[in-house]
N, C-alpha and C positions, 0 to 999 in steps of 0.2 A: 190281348192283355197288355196295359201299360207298364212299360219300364218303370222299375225302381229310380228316383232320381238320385242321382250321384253325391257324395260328401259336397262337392263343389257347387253343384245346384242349389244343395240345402244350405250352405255357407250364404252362397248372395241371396237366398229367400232371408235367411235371418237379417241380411246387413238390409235391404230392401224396406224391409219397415222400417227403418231407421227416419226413414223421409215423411214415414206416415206418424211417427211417433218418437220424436226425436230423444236420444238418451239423454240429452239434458232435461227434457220438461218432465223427469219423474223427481225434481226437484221442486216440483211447483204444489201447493200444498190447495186443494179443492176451494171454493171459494165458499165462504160460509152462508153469503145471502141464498136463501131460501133453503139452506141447511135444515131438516127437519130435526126437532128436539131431541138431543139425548134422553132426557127420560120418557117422554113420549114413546120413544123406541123399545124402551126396555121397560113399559108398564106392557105394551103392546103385544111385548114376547113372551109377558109372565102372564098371558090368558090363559094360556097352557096347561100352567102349569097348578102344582098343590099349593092355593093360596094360602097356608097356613106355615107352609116353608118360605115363603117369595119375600115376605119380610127381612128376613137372615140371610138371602141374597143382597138385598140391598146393604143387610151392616155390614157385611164382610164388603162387598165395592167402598163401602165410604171409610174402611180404612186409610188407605193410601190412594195417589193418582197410580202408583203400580197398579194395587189392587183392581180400581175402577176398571181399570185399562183388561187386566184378565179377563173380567165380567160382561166387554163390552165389543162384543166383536160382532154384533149386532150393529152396532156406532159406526165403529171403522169399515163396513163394510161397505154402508150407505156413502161411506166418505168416498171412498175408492171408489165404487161405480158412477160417480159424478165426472170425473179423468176418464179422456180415451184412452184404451188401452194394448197392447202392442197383438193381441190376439194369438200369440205363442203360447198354445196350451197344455197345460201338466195336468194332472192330478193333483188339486190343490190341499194341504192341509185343512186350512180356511181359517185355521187359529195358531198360526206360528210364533207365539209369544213366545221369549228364552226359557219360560218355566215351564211348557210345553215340551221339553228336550230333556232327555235326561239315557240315563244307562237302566238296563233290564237284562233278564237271562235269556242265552236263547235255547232252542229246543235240545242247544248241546251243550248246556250249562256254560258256556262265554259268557262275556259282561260285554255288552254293546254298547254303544254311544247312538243314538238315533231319536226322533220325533216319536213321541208314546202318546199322541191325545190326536182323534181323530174326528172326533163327532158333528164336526160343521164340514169335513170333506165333501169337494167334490170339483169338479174339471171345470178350468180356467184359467187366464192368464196368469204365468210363471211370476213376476210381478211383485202380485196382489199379496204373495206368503214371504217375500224378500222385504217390504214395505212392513207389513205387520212385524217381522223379527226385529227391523231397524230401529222403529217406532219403539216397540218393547226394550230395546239396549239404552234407547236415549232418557226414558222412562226413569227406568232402572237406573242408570248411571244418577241420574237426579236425585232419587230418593237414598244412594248413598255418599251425598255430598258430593259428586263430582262437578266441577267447574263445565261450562258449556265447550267449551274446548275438547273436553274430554269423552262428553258424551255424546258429541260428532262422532271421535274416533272409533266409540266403538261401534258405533251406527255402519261406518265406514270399513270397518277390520269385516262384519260379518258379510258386506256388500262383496268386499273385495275380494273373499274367499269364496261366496261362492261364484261369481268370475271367473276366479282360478279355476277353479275347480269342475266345472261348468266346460271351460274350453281343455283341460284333460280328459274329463270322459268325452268328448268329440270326438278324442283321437282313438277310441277301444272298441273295442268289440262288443258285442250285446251280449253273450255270457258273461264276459266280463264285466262289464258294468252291474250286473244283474246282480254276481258276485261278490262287487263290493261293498266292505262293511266295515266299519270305523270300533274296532277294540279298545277296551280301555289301556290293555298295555302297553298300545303306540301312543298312548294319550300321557301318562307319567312322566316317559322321557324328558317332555317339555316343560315341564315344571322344575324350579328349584326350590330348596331350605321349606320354610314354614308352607308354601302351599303346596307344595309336594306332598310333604306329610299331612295336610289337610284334604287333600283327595282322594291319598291311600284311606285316610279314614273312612270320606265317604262313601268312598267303595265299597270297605268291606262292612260298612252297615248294610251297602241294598246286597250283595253275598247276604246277609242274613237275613231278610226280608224277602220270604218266601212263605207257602202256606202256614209252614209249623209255628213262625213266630207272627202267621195272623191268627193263628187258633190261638197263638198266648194271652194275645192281645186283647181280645173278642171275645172269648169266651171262656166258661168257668162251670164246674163239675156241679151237680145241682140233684139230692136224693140220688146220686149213680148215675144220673145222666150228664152229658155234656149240651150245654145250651148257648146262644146266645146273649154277652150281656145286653140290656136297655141301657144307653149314658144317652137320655132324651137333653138337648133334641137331635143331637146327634146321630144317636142308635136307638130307635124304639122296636119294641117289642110289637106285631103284627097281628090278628087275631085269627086266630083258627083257621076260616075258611079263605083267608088271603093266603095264610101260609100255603093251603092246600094249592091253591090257584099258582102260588110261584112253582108251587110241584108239579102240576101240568106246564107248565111252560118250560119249566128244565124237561121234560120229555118230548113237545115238539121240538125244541133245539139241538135235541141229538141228531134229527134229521140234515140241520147245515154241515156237521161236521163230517170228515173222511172218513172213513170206513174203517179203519184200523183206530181212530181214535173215538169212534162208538162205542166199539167193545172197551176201549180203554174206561172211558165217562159208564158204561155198565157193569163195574167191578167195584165203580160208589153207590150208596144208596144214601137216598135222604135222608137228613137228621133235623133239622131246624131253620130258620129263614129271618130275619129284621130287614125293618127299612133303616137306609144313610143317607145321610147327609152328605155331599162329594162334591170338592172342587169348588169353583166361586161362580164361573156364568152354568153352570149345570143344577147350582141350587134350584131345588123346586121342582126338577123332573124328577121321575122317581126309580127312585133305585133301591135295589136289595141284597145284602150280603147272605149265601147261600152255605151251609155246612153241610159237607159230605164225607159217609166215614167207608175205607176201603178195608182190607183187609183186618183187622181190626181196632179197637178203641183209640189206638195209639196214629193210626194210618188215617188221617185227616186232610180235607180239601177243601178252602174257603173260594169260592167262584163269587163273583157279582154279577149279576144281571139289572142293565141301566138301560132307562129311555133310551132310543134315539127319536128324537124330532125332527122338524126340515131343517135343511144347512142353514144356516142366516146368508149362505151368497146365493140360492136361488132365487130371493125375492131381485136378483140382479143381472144372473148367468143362467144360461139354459138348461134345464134340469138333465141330470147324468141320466145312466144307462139302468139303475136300478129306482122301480116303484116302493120298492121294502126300503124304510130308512135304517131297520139295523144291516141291510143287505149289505148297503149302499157304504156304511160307515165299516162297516167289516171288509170289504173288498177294498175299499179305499185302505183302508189301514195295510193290508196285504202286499198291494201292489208299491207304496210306499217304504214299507219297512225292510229293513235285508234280513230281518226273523221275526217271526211274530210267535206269540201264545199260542200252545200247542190247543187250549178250549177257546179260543176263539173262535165263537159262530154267533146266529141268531133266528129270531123269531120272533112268531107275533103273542099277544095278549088273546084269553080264550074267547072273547066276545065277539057280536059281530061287527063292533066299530071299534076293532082290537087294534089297540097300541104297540108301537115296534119296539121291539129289546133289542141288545146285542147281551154277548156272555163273555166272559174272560175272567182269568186268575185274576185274585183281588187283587193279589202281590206276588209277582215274582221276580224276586231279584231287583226289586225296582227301587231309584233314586234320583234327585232332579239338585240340580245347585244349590248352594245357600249362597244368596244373592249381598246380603247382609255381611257377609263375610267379605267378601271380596274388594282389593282394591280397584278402582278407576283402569291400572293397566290390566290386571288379570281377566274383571269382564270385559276389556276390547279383546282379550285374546279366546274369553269362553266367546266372545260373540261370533271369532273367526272359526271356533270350532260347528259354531249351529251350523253356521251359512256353509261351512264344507259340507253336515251332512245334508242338510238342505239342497243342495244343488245334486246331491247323490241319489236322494227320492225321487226331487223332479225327472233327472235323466232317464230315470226305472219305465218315465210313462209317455213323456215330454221327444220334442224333437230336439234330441240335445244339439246337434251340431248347428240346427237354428239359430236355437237361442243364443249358441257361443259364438254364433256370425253376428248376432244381433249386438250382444256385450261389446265383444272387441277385446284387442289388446291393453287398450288404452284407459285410465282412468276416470273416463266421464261419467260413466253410470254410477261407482259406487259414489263420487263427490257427487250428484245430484240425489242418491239415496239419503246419504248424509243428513244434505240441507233439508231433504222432506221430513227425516227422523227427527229432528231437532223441533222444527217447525210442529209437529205432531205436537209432540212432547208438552208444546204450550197449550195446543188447543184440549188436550187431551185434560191436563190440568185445570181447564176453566170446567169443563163437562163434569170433573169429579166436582168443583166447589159448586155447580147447579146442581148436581142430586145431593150434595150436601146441605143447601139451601132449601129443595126440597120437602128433603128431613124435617129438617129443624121448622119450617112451617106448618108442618103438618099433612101436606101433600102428598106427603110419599113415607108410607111405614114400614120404621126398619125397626131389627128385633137383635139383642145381643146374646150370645153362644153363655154369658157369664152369668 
């Protein structure tokens, strides 16, 4: 049986690729000749899906370069496997944009700070979800007027955290690390005057943003019963035998979950089912909001059940450990998160060329930034909050003390993340004005929510 290799061992494997992949050239930004087309890419990814949604994908990316950028992780993916890469492998988000990050409940009613969007997960270079956060700061900082200076720094704040962060869990123990988890109310402390009180706000909206204020939301009493509303194209109403079909599918998915939380999920029974609309690059797969009533009329449980499709980084990394993609996106999210949704499981479509779901609360406790709000220093400092829990996911899967041999002391990685974030930001910007271009030629049809 071979020995364990030592913290010291794993220190110089991580500093060793230093030579193969030096921390300065993750400042160098892919070179664009023979770049294959952003919308090419993303007409390519909406074969998939329900072409009568794929529209409304597209208007919601051609609002902003932010927006484009949520939608396009398809884009950046191809960008990054064009760069060699340091082969220090995590369990990747695959979509670490900052709007990706937000606070939710966990099983023991806390409010967390943590990574909530999983669905392109899956295992590869550590990197690849540090580049996509930085890229998204730099973005971001753009579309609120900050100066390029600025939107370095915060590119920079979420590099350099998780760095930090990175070479402290190195030094802990695997319980511990396993353990840790980012609250919101070590998160307050750091705030003063108006954004302070701008976060206590936000917080206690996702406190209230649990099933019962998604039954307020959604749905409405109808002849005695409770339904469903339709706000097409948002929320339509499903027909009969689909509903039914969502109803078998909530029954093979009791089979993912534990044991103890079977009999939980069998003390609801079904009431009603819509399809939604969710999120910007998810537009088009399909999803459904699910109502379930427990004890009684008053005793409600809105679940979703959403596609999952292949990652967009398998068309570049070696596909992971599970053939189920809602498997794949549930385990990943698990093994990342320091608490996940008590109904989170998955399962297939009842056919024989049956589509993957996953299932989860629609809402629990959930809340993500208002990016709009925020000044130039505040989002350098939300940015150094992602990159800490960021690097706290990674550790859960990743060889942390690797990576943290690999980082260093020293400031070179996150100033070479920086320059790449920035650098992004521009290319990122010309991608949005080509599917705007697009558009507006007729090429590419998008449809508006108004």
């Amino acid at each position: 049986m071979t020995e364990p290799a030592t913290p010291a061992e794993r220190t110089e494997r991580g500093r060793s690729v230093r030579s193969v992949v030096p921390r300065s050239s993750h400042g160098l930004l892919p070179f664009s000749e023979g770049r294959p087309d952003p919308v090419t890419l993303l007409r390519r990814q909406a074969v998939t899906r329900l072409p009568e949604l794929v529209p409304f994908r597209y208007g919601r990316m051609a609002v902003s370069p932010f927006a484009f950028l949520r939608g396009a992780a398809v884009v950046m993916a191809a960008d990054l496997a064009l760069q060699p890469h340091t082969g220090l492998t995590v369990q990747l988000c695959g979509d670490a944009h900052l709007l990706n990050f937000g606070v939710f409940g966990s099983p023991e009613r806390a409010l967390l700070f943590d990574l909530n969007d999983f669905d392109e997960t899956l295992p590869g270079p550590f990197e690849w979800d540090v580049k996509r956060l930085a890229a998204s700061l730099a973005v971001a900082a753009k579309s609120i007027g900050a100066k390029q200076g600025q939107a370095r720094e915060a590119a920079r704040e979420a590099a350099r955290a998780y760095r930090e962060s990175m070479r402290r869990l190195a030094g802990l123990g695997e319980l511990t690390v396993w353990y840790e988890r980012i609250d919101t109310a070590e998160i307050l402390p750091l705030l003063r005057g108006g954004e302070r009180r701008r976060a206590e706000g936000r917080i206690a909206a996702a406190r209230r943003r649990d099933s019962l204020h998604a039954v307020a939301k959604l749905t409405e009493v109808r002849g005695g019963r409770r339904r469903i509303v339709a706000r097409p194209p948002l929320i339509t109403r499903i027909p009969a035998p689909d509903a039914e079909t969502v109803h078998s599918i909530l029954n093979g998915y009791r089979e993912s979950l534990p044991e103890e939380r079977r009999g939980l999920l069998d003390r609801f029974h079904f009431i009603d089912a819509a399809a939604k609309v969710v999120g910007v690059g998810s537009v088009g797969t399909r999803c459904f909001v699910v109502l379930l009533e427990g004890r009684d009329e008053e005793d409600l449980l809105v679940l979703q059940l959403k596609e999952a499709e292949r990652s967009v980084l398998e068309e570049h990394l070696p596909s992971g450990p599970h053939d189920h993609h809602g498997h794949r996106v549930v385990a990943g999210q698990k093994l990342m998160q320091a608490a996940s949704d008590i109904f989170l499981g998955w399962t297939s479509g009842p056919d024989a060329r049956a589509r993957h779901f996953y299932w989860r609360q629609l809402r629990d406790m959930k809340g993500s930034a208002e990016i709009e709000a925020m000044s130039p220093g505040l989002l350098a400092r939300y940015g150094g909050l992602c990159g800490t829990a960021l690097a706290r996911a990674h550790a859960r899967s990743g060889d942390r003390v690797a990576i943290a041999g690999y980082l260093g002391s020293g400031a070179v990685f996150e100033e070479a993340i920086a320059d790449f974030a920035v650098q992004y930001a521009v290319r990122n910007a010309a991608d949005h004005a080509r599917l705007v271009e697009a558009i507006a030629s007729g090429a590419v049809e998008a449809a508006s929510e108004t």
